[in-house]
C-alpha positions in Angstrom: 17.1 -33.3 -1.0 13.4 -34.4 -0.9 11.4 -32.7 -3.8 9.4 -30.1 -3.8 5.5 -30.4 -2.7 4.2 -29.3 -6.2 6.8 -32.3 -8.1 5.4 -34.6 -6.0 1.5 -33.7 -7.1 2.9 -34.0 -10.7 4.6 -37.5 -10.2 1.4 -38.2 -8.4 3.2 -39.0 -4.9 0.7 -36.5 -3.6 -2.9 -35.8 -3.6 -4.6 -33.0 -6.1 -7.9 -31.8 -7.1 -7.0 -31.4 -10.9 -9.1 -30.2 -13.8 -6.3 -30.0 -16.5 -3.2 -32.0 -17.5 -1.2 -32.4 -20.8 2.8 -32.3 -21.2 3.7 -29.4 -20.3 1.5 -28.1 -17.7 -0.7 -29.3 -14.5 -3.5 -27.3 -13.3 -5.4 -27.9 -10.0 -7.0 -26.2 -7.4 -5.1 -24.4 -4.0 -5.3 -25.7 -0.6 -5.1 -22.5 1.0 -7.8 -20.9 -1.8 -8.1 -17.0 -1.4 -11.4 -18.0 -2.7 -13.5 -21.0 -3.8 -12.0 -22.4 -7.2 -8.5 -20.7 -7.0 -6.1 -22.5 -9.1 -2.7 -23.1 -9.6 -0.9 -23.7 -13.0 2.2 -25.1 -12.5 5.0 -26.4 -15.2 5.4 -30.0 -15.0 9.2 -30.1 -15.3 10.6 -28.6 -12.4 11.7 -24.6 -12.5 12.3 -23.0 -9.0 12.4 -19.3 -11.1 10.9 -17.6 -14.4 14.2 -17.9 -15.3 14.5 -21.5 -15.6 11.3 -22.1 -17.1 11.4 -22.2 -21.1 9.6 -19.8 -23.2 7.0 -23.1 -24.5 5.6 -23.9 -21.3 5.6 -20.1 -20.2 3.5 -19.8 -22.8 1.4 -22.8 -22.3 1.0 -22.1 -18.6 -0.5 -18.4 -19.5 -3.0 -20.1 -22.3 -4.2 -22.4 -19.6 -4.2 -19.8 -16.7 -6.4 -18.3 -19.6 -9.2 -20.9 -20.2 -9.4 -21.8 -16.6 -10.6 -18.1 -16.1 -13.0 -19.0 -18.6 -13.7 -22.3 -17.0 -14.2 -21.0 -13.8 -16.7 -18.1 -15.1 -18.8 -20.6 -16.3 -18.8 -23.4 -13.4 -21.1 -22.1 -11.1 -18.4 -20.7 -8.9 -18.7 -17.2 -7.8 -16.7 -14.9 -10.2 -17.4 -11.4 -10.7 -13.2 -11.1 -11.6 -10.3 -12.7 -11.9 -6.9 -12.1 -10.8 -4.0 -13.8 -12.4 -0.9 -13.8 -9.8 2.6 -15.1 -10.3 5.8 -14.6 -7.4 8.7 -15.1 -8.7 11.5 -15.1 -5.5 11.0 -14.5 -1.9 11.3 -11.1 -2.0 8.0 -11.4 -4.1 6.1 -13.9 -1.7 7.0 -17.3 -3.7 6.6 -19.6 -1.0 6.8 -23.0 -3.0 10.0 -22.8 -5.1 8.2 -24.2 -8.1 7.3 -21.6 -10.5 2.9 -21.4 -10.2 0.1 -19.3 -11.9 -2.5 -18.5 -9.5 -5.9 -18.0 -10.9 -8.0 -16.2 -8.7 -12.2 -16.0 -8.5 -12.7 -12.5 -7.1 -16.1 -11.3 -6.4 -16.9 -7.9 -4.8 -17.2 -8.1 -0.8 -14.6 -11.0 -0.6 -12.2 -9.3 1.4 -8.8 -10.1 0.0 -6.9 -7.1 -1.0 -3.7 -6.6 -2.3 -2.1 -3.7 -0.2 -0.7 -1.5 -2.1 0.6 2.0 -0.3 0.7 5.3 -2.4 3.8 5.8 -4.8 5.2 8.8 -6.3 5.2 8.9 -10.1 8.6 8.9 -11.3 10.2 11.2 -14.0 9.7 10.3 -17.7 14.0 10.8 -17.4 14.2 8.2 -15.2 11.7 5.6 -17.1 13.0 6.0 -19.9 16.8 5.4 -18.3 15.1 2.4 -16.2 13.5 1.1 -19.5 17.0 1.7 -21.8 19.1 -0.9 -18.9 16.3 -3.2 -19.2 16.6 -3.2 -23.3 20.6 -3.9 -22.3 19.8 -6.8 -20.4 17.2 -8.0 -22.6 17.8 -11.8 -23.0 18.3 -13.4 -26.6 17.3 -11.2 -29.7 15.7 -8.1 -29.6 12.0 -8.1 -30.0 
């Protein structure tokens, strides 16, 4: 099975535009941006899922995801915003089964859009059920 494309930009098999590296996670910039200086922050030991990645670099990855927002605010590049995006499954749009971070520039007039349609609210009874299974399911000790 040959690797996956973002394994490959770790092991440096591939090309990447990178601004930030240390052992845990890689963090360069997308070839199909959304807009100039969107960024990816990827682990660099594989994970195809959140569920496979450990708690450390999940942690690390949001802290860089973090200062690259930062970074990116004071480079020059235009952004007015920032979105912070991460797919985790098909069914959410992951395309590269590596779990990634993006971090998005947004300025106003840029003409991306998340499309989101209208949803009903639901009933606080049916939250607070939703919310109880998910305390159920809760993995490792309660927090």
């Amino acid at each position: 099975m040959e690797r996956c494309v973002f394994c490959q930009i770790v092991a440096k098999e591939s090309p990447a535009s990178v601004f930030y590296e240390d052992g845990l996670v890689l963090g360069f910039l997308d070839i199909r941006p959304i807009n100039p200086g969107h960024a990816l922050i990827v682990p660099q030991k594989h994970a195809a899922a959140l569920a496979e990645l450990d708690e450390e670099t999940g942690r690390r990855m949001w802290t860089v995801a973090q200062r690259t927002a930062v970074a990116l605010r004071g480079s020059g590049v235009r952004c007015e915003g920032v979105n912070l995006w991460l797919a985790d499954g098909k069914a959410a749009f992951q395309e590269v089964p590596h779990v990634h971070l993006h971090v998005v520039p947004r300025f106003f007039g840029d003409g991306f859009r998340f499309v989101v349609g209208p949803r009903e609210i639901p009933a606080r009874e049916e939250l607070d059920a939703l919310a109880f299974r998910i305390r159920q399911a809760w993995p490792g000790p309660p927090r």
